[in-house]
MARKOLKE-838422 format. One record per residue (C-alpha): chain; x, y, z. Coordinates in nm, 2 decimals, decimal comma. Layout:
N
<chaine: A	east: X	north: Y	up: Z>
...
END
This chain:
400
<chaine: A	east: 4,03	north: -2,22	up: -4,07>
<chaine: A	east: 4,05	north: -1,97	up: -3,76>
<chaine: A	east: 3,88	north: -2,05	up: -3,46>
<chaine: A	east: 3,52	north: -1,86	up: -3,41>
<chaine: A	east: 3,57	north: -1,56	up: -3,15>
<chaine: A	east: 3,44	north: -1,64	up: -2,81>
<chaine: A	east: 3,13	north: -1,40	up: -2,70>
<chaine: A	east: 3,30	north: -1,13	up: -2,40>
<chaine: A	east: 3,04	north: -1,27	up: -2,15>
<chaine: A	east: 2,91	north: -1,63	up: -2,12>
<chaine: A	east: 2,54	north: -1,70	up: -2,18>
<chaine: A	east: 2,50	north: -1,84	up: -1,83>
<chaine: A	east: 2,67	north: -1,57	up: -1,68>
<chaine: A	east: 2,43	north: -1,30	up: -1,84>
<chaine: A	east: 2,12	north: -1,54	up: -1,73>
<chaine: A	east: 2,23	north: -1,54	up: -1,34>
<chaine: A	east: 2,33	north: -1,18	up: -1,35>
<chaine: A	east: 1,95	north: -1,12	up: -1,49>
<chaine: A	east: 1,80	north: -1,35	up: -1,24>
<chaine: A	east: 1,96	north: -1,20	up: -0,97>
<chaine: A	east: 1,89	north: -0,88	up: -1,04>
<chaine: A	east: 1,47	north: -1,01	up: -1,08>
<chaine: A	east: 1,51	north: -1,16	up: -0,71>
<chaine: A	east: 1,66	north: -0,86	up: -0,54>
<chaine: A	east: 1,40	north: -0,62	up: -0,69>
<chaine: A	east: 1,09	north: -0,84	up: -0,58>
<chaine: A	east: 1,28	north: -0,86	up: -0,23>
<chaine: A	east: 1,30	north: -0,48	up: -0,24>
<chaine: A	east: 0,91	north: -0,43	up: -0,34>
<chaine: A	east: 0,86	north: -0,67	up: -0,08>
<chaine: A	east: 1,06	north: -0,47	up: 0,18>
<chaine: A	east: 0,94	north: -0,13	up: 0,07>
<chaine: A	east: 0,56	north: -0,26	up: 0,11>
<chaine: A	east: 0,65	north: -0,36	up: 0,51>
<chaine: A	east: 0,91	north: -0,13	up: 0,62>
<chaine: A	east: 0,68	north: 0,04	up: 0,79>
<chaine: A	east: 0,55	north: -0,26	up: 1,00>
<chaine: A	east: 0,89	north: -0,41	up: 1,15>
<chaine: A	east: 0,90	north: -0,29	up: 1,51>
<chaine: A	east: 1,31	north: -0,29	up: 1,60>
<chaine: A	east: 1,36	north: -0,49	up: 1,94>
<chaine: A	east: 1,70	north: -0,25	up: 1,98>
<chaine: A	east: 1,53	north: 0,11	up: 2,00>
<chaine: A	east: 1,56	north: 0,07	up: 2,41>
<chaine: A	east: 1,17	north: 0,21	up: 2,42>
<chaine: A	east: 0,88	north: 0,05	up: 2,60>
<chaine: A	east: 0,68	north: -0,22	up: 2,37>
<chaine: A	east: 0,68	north: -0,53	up: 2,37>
<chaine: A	east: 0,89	north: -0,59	up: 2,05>
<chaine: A	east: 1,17	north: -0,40	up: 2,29>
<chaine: A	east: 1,47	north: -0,66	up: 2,45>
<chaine: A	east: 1,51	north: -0,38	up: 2,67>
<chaine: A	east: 1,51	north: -0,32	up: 3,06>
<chaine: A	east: 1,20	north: -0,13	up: 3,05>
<chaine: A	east: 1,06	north: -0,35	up: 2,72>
<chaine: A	east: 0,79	north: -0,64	up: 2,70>
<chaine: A	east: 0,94	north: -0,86	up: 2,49>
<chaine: A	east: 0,99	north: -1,08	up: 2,77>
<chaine: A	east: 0,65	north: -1,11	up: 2,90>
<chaine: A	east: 0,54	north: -1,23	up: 2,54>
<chaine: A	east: 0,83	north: -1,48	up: 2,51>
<chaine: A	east: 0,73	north: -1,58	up: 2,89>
<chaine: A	east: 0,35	north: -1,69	up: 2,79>
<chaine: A	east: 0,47	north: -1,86	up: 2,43>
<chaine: A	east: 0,68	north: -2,07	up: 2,61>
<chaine: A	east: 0,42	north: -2,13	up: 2,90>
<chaine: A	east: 0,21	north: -2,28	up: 2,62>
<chaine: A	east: 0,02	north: -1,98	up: 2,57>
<chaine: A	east: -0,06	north: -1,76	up: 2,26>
<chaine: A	east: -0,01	north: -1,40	up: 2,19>
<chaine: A	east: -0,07	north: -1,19	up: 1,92>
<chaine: A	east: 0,10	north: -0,83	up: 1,86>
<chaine: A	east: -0,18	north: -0,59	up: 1,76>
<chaine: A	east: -0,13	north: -0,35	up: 1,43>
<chaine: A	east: -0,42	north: -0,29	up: 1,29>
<chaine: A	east: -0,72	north: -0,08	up: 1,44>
<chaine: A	east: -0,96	north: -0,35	up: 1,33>
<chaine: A	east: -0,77	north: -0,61	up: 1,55>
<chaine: A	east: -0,88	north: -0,46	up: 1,86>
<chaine: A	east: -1,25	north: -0,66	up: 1,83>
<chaine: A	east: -1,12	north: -0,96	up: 1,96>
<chaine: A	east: -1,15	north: -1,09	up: 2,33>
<chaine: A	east: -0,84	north: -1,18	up: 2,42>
<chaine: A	east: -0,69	north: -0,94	up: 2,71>
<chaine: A	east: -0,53	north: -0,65	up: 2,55>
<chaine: A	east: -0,23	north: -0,50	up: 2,70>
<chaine: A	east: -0,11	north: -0,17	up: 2,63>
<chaine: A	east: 0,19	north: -0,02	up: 2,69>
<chaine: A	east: 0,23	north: 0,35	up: 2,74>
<chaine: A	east: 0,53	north: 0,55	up: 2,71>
<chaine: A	east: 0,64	north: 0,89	up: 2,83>
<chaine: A	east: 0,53	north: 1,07	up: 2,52>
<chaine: A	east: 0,20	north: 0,84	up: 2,43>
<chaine: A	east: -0,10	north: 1,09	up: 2,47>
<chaine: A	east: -0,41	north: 1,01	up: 2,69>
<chaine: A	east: -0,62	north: 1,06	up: 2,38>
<chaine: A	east: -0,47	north: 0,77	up: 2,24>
<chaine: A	east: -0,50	north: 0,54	up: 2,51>
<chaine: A	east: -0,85	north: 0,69	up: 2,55>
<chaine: A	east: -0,92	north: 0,61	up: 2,17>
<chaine: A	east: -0,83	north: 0,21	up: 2,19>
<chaine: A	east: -1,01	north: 0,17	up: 2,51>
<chaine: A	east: -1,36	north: 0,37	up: 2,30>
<chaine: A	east: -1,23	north: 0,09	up: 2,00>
<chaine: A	east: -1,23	north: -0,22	up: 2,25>
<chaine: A	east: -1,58	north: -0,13	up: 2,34>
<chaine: A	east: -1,56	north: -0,34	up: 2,70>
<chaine: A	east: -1,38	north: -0,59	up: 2,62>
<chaine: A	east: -1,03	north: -0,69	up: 2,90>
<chaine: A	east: -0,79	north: -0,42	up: 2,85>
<chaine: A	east: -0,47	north: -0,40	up: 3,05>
<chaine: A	east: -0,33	north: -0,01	up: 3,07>
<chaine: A	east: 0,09	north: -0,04	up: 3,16>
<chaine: A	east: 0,23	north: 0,30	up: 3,30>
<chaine: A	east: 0,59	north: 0,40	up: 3,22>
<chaine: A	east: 0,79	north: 0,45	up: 3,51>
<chaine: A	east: 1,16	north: 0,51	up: 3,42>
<chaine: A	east: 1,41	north: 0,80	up: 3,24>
<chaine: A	east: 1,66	north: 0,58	up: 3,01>
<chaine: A	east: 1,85	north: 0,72	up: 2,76>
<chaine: A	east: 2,01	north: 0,46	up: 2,55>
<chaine: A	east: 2,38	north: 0,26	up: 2,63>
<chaine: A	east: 2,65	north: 0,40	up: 2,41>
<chaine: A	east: 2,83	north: 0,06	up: 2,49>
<chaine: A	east: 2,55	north: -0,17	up: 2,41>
<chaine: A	east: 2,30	north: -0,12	up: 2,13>
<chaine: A	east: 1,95	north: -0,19	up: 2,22>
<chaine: A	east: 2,03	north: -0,15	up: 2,63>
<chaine: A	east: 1,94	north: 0,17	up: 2,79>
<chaine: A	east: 2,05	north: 0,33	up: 3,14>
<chaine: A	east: 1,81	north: 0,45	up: 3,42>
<chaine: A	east: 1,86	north: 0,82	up: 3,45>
<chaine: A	east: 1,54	north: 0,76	up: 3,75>
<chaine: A	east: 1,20	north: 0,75	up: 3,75>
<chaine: A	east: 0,97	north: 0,99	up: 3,58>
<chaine: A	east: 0,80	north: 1,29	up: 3,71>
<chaine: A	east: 0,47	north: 1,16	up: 3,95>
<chaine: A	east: 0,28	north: 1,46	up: 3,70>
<chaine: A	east: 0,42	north: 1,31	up: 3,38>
<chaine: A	east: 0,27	north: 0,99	up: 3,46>
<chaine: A	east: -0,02	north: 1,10	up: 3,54>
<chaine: A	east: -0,09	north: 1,34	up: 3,24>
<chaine: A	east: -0,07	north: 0,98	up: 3,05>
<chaine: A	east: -0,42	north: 0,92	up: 3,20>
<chaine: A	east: -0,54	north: 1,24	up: 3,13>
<chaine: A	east: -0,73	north: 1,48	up: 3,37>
<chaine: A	east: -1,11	north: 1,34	up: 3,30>
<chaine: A	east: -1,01	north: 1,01	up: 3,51>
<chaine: A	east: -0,85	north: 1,23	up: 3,83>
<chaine: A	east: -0,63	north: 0,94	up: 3,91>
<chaine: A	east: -0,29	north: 0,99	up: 4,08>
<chaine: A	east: 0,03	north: 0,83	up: 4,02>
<chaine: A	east: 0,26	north: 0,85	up: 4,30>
<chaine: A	east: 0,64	north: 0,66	up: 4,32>
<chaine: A	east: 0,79	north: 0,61	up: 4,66>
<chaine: A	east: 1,02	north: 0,33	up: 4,90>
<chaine: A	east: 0,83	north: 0,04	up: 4,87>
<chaine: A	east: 0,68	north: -0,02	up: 5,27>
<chaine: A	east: 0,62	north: -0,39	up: 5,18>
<chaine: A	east: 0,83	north: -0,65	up: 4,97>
<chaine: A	east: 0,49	north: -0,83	up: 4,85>
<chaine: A	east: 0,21	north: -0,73	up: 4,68>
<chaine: A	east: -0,12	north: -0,93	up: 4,74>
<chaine: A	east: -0,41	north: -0,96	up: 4,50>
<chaine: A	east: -0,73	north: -0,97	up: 4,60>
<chaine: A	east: -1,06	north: -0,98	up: 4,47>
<chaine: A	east: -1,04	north: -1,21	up: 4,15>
<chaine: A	east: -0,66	north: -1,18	up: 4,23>
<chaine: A	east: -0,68	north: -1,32	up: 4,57>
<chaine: A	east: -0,40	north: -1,58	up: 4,62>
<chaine: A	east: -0,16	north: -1,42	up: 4,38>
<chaine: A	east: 0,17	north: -1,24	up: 4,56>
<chaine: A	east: 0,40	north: -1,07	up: 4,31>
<chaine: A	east: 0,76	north: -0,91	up: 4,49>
<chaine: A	east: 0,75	north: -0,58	up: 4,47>
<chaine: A	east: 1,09	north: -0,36	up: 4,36>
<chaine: A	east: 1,26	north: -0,15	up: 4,59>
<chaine: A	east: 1,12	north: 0,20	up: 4,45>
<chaine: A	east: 0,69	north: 0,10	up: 4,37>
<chaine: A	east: 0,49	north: 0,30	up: 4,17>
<chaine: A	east: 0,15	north: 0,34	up: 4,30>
<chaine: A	east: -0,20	north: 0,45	up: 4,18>
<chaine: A	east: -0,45	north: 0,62	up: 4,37>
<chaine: A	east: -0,80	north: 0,83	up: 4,30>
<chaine: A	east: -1,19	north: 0,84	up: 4,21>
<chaine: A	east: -1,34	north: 0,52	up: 4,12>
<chaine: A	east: -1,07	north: 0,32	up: 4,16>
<chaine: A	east: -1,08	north: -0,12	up: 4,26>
<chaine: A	east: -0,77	north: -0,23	up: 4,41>
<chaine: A	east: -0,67	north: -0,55	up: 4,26>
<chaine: A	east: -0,33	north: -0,60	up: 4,36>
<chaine: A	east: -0,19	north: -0,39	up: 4,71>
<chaine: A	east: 0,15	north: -0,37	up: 4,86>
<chaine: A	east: 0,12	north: -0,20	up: 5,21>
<chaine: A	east: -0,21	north: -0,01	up: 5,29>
<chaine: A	east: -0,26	north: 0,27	up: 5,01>
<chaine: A	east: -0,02	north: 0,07	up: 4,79>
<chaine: A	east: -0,22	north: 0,02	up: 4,47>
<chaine: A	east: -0,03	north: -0,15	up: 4,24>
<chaine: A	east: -0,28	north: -0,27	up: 4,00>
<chaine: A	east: -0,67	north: -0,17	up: 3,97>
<chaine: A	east: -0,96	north: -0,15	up: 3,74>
<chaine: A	east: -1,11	north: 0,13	up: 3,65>
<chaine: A	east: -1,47	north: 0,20	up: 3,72>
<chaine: A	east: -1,69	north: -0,08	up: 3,60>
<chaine: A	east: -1,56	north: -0,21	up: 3,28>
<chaine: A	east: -1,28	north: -0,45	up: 3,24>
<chaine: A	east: -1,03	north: -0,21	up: 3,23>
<chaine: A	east: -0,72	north: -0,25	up: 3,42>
<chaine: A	east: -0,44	north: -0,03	up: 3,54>
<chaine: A	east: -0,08	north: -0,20	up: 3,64>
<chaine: A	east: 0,09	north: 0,15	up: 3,77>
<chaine: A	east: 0,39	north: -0,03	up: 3,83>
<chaine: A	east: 0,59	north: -0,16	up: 3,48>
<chaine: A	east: 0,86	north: -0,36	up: 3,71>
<chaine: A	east: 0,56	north: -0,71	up: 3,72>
<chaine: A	east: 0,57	north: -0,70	up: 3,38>
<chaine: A	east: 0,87	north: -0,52	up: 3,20>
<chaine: A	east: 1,21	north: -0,77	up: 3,08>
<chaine: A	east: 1,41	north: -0,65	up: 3,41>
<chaine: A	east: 1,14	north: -0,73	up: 3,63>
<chaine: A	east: 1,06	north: -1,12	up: 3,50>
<chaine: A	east: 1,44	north: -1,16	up: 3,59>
<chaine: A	east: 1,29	north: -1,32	up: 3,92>
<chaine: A	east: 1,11	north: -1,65	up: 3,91>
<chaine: A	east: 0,84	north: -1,57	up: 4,14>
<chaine: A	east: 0,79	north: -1,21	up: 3,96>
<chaine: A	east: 0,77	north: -1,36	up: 3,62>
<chaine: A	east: 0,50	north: -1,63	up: 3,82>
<chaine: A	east: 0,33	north: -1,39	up: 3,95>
<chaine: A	east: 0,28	north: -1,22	up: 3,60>
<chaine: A	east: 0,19	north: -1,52	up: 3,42>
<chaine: A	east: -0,08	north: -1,58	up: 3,70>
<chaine: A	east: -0,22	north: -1,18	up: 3,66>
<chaine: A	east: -0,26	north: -1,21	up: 3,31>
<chaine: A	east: -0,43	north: -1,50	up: 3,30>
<chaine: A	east: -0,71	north: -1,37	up: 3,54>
<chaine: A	east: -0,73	north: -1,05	up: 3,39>
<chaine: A	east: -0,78	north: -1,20	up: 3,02>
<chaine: A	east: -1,15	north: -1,33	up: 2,98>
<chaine: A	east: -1,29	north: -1,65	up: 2,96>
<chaine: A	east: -1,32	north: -1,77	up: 2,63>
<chaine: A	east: -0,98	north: -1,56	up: 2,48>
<chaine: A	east: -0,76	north: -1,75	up: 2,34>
<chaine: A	east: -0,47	north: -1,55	up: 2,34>
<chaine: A	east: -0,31	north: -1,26	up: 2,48>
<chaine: A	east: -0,29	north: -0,95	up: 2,28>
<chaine: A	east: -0,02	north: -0,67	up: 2,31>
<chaine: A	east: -0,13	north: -0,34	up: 2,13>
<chaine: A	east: 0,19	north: -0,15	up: 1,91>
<chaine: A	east: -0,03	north: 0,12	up: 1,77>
<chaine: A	east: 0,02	north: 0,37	up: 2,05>
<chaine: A	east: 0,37	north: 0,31	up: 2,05>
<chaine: A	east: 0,39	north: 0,40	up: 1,66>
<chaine: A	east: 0,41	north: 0,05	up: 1,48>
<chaine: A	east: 0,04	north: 0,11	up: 1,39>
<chaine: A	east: 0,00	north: -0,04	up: 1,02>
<chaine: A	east: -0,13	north: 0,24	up: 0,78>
<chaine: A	east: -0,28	north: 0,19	up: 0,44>
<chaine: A	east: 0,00	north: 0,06	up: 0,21>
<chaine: A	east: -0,10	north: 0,07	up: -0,21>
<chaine: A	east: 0,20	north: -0,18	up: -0,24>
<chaine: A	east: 0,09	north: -0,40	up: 0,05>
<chaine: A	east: -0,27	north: -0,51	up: -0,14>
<chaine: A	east: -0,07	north: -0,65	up: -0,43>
<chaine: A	east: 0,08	north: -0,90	up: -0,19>
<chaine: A	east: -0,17	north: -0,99	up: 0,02>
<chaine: A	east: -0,55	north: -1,13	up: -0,07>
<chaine: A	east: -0,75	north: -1,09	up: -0,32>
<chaine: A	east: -0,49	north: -0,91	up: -0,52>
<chaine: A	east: -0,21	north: -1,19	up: -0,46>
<chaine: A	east: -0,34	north: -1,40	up: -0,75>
<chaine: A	east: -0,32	north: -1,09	up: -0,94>
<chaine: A	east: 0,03	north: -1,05	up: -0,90>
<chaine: A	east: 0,13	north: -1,38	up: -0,91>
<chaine: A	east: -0,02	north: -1,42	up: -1,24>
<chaine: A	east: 0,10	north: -1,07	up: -1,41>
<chaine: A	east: 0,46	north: -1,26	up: -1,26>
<chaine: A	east: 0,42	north: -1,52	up: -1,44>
<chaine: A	east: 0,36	north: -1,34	up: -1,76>
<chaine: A	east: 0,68	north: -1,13	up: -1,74>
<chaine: A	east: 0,85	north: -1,44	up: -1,70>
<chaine: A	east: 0,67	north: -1,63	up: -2,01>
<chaine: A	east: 0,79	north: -1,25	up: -2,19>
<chaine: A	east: 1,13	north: -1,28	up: -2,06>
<chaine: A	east: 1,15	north: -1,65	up: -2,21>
<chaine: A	east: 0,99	north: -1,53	up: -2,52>
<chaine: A	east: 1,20	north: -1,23	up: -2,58>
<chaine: A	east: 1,53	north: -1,49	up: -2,49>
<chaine: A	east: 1,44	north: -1,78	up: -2,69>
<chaine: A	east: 1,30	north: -1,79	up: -3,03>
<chaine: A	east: 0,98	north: -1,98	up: -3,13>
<chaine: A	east: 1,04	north: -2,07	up: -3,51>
<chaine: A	east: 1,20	north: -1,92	up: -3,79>
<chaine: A	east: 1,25	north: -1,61	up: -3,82>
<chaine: A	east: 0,98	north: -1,38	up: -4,01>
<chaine: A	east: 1,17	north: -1,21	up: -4,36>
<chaine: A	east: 1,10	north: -0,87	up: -4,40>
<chaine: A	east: 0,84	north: -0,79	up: -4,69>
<chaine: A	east: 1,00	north: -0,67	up: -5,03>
<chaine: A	east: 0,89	north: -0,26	up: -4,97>
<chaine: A	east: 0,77	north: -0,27	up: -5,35>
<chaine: A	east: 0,57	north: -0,65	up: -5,40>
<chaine: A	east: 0,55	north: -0,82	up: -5,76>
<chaine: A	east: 0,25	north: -0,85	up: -5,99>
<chaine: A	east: 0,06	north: -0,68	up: -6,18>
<chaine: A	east: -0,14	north: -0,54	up: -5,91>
<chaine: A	east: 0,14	north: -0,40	up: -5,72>
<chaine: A	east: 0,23	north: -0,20	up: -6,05>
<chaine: A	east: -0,14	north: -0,07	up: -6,09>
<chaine: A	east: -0,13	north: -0,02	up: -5,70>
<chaine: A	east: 0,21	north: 0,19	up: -5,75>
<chaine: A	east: 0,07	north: 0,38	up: -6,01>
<chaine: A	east: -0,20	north: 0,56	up: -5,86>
<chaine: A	east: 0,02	north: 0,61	up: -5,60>
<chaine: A	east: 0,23	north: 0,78	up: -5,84>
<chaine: A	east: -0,09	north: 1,00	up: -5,96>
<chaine: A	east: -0,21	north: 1,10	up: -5,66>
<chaine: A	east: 0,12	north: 1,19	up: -5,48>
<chaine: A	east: 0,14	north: 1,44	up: -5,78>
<chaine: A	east: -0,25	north: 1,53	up: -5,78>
<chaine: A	east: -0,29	north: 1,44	up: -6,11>
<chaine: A	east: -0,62	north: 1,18	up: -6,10>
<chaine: A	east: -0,84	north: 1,36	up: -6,29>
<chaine: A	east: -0,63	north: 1,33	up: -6,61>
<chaine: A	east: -0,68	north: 0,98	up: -6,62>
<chaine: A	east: -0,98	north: 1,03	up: -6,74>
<chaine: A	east: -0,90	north: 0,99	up: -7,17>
<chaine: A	east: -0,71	north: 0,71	up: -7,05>
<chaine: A	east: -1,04	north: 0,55	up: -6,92>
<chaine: A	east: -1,24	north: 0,63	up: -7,15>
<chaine: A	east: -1,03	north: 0,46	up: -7,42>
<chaine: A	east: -1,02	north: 0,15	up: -7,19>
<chaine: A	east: -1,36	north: 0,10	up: -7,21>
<chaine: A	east: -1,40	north: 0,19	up: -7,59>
<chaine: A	east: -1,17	north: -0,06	up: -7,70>
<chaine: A	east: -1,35	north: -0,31	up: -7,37>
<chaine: A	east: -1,66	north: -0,21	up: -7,53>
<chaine: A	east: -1,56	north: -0,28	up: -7,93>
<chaine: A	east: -1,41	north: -0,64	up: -7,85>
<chaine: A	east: -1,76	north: -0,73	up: -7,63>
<chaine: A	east: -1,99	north: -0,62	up: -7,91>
<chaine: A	east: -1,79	north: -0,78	up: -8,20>
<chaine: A	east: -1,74	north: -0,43	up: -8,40>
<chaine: A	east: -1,49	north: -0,41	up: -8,71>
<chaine: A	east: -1,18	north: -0,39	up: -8,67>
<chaine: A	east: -1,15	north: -0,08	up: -8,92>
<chaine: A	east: -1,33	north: 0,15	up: -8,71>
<chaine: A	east: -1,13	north: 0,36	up: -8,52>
<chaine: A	east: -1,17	north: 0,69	up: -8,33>
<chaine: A	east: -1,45	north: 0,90	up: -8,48>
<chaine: A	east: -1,62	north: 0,63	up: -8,62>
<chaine: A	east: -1,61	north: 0,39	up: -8,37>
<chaine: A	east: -1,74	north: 0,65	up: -8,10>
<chaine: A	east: -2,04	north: 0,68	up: -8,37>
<chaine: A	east: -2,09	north: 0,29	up: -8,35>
<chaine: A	east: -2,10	north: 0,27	up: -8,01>
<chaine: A	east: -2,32	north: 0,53	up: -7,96>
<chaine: A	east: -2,61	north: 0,28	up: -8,17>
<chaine: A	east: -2,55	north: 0,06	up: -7,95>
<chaine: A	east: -2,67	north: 0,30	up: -7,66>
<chaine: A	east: -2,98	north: 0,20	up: -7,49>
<chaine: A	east: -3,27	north: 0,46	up: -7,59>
<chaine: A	east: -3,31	north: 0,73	up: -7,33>
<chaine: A	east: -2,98	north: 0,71	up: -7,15>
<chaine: A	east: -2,65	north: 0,89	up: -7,20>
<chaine: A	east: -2,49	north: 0,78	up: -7,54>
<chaine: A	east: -2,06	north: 0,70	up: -7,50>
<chaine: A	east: -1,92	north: 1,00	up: -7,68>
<chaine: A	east: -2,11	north: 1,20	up: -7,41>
<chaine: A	east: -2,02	north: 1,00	up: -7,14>
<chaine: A	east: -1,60	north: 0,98	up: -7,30>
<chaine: A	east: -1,59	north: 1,32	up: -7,32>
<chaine: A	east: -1,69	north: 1,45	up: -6,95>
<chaine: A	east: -1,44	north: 1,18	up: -6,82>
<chaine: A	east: -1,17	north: 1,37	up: -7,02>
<chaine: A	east: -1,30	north: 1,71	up: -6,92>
<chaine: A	east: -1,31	north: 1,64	up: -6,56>
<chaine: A	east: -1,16	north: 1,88	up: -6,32>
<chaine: A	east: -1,09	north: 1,72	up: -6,00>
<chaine: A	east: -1,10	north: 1,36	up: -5,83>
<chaine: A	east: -1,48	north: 1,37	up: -5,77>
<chaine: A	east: -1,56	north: 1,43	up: -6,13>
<chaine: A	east: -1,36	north: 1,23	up: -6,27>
<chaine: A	east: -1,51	north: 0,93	up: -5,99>
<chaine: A	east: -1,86	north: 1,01	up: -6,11>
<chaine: A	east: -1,79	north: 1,00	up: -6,52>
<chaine: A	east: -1,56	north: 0,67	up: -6,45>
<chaine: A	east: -1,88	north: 0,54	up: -6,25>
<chaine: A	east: -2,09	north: 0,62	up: -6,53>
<chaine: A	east: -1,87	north: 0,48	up: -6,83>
<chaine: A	east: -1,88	north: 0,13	up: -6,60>
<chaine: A	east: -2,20	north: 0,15	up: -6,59>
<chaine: A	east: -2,29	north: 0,18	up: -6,94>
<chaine: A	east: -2,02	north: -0,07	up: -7,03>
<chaine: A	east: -2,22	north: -0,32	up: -6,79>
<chaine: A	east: -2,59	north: -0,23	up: -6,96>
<chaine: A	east: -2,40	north: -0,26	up: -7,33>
<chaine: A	east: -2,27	north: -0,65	up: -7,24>
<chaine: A	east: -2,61	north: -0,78	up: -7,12>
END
C-alpha cells in the first residue's frame, strides 16, 4: 500500500500566512486613517513635535517632567479649553492664521512665539538644522500682520538679563547674545532686557501674549538651567488659574487634523460597529475553513414519483406550445372519472356513454358532450383553462 501524498503546503503554514496577511492590512487601514496626524520630530521646523534647535519639543518634555501636563492641540474644537495656548509661528505661517485661533480662543491665555532664525537642514545629521542667521526684522513682522502696527526689531543684546515685571515681577530669564525685541501701539511690557528691550508683552487688553524672542523657549535655548527656570516660571504665570494643563497648538504649523471617513470607523460611536462587522469576518473565515456537518448532496436534476413525471410532462408541453391539445385527453379523464363515480355499465362506450352522462346533467346547465367537445376544440392555453375549469366543475356537481 503506497504512502498517501503529502499536501505542497502545510495546513498551519497556509493559516499563519492568512493571519498575517489579516494583521498587516488592519495595521495599514489603521495607518492610512492617521497618516495625516503624525507630526515628524526630524523635519528641523519650528513646533513643538520638532527635536530641533529652533523646535519646542523641549519645552513640553521640560513641564511633563516638572509634574505638569500638556496637551498638543489638532483639532479646531480643542482650542475652548483654558489652559494657556502656545503657538508657534514660523516664517511662512500667515497672520490670518494666527489671527484666526486667537478669534477661535475667544479671550482665553494665548501665548504668540515669533520665529527668529534661517536654518536650512544638516546634511550630516537628520533632524538638526544650521543657522544661516536671523530672519529679516520685515519678515517677522509681516507674521503679525499690519492691523496690529507692532515692530519686530533684532539687535546685540545691551543686557544679559531680562526682568519681568508686572505679574512677571521676580522672574529673570538670560537673555542670548543676538535678542529679538518687540515694540509698537498698545503694547504691555511683561518681560524687558535693557530699556526698550521688550522681550515678552501682551497685547492690548485680552490675555494674549507675545514672546518676540524664540531663544526662552525653543530646545537650544533650555540648554541653560536658569533659562529653562525661567521658562517654566513664565508659563506658569501666563497660563490661567484654573488650567490644568499647557496646550501647544500644531494647526498653524500644518498638523491640523482634517475630516478622515476612515478615522470615524475607529473611533466612537462607530468603533463597536467595526469591531463587530470584525468579528463577523472572522466567524465567516471560520465557517468558510471548517465545516459544520455533513455535507449537503446535490438534488437528483429529474426527482422520482409520480408527480415529478406529471410535473415533467407539462413541462414537455409547454416548452413545445402545445397545451391546448390536451384538451381530448381531459375530457376523457373525466368521462371515464365520471362513469366509475356514477356506477354506469361497463358496455357503454364512446357515443353512448357521452349520451348517458349527459342524463345525468343537472337541468339548466351545460350537458358533458358540450362541455368535451370545446375542451377538444380549444385554441390556445386560456381556452383550454376555461373548458378544463368547467369539465371540473361539472364533474364536482355530478358526485354530490
Amino acid at each position: 500500500m503506497s504512502e498517501s501524498a503529502r499536501p505542497t503546503f502545510e495546513p498551519k503554514v497556509v493559516a499563519a500566512v492568512i493571519a498575517a496577511g489579516i494583521v498587516a492590512f488592519g495595521l495599514f487601514l489603521v495607518l492610512a486613517a492617521y497618516a495625516g496626524d503624525t507630526g515628524s520630530s526630524r523635519d528641523g521646523r519650528a513646533h513643538a513635535l520638532s527635536s530641533s534647535g529652533i523646535g519646542f519639543k523641549g519645552i513640553v518634555r521640560l513641564i511633563e517632567l516638572s509634574g505638569g501636563q500638556t496637551r498638543l492641540v489638532r483639532n479646531a474644537g480643542d482650542f475652548e479649553g483654558e489652559d494657556l495656548l502656545v503657538i508657534a509661528a514660523e516664517p511662512d505661517t500667515s497672520a490670518e492664521a494666527i489671527e484666526e485661533v486667537v478669534r477661535l480662543r475667544g479671550g482665553r491665555a494665548t501665548l504668540i512665539v515669533l520665529p527668529k532664525w534661517g536654518v536650512v537642514p544638516d546634511r550630516d545629521k537628520r533632524g538638526w538644522v544650521r543657522g544661516v542667521g536671523t530672519l529679516p526684522d520685515g519678515l517677522v513682522s509681516e507674521i503679525l500682520g499690519k492691523d496690529r502696527r507692532l515692530k519686530v526689531t533684532q539687535s546685540q543684546a545691551k543686557s544679559r538679563t531680562a526682568r519681568g515685571r508686572d505679574f512677571l515681577a521676580g522672574v529673570q530669564a538670560p537673555l542670548p547674545r543676538i535678542v529679538q525685541t518687540v515694540s509698537g501701539y498698545d503694547v504691555t511690557p511683561l518681560l524687558v532686557g535693557a530699556p526698550g528691550e521688550i522681550v515678552l508683552a501682551r497685547l492690548g487688553d485680552a490675555p494674549l501674549y507675545l514672546l518676540a524672542d524664540p531663544d526662552l523657549l525653543n530646545n537650544q535655548g533650555l540648554k541653560e538651567p536658569a533659562r529653562a527656570k525661567a521658562a517654566l516660571a513664565i508659563l506658569t504665570e501666563l497660563n490661567a488659574t484654573d488650567a490644568r494643563a499647557v496646550a501647544f497648538d500644531l494647526t498653524v504649523n500644518g498638523f491640523g487634523r482634517h475630516p478622515n471617513a476612515l478615522q470615524l470607523a475607529f473611533e466612537p460611536p462607530f468603533l463597536p460597529l467595526t469591531l463587530a462587522l470584525v468579528l463577523a469576518a472572522i466567524l465567516g473565515g471560520l465557517h468558510g475553513a471548517f465545516r459544520f456537518g455533513p455535507a449537503a448532496e446535490e438534488p437528483r436534476a429529474i426527482a422520482f414519483g409520480k408527480t415529478a413525471l406529471v410535473e415533467n410532462s407539462a413541462g414537455l408541453l409547454k416548452i413545445a406550445r402545445r397545451e391546448h391539445r390536451a384538451g381530448d385527453a381531459y375530457a376523457q379523464l373525466i368521462r371515464e372519472a365520471a362513469a366509475h363515480e356514477s356506477g354506469a355499465h361497463l358496455a357503454l362506450r364512446d357515443t353512448e356513454l357521452d349520451a348517458y352522462l349527459d342524463r345525468l346533467s343537472p337541468p339548466g346547465e351545460p350537458r358533458f358532450s358540450a362541455l368535451a367537445a370545446a375542451a377538444r376544440q380549444a385554441g390556445d392555453r386560456a381556452g383550454l383553462v376555461a373548458a378544463a375549469r368547467a369539465l371540473f366543475q361539472w364533474k364536482k356537481d355530478l358526485i354530490k
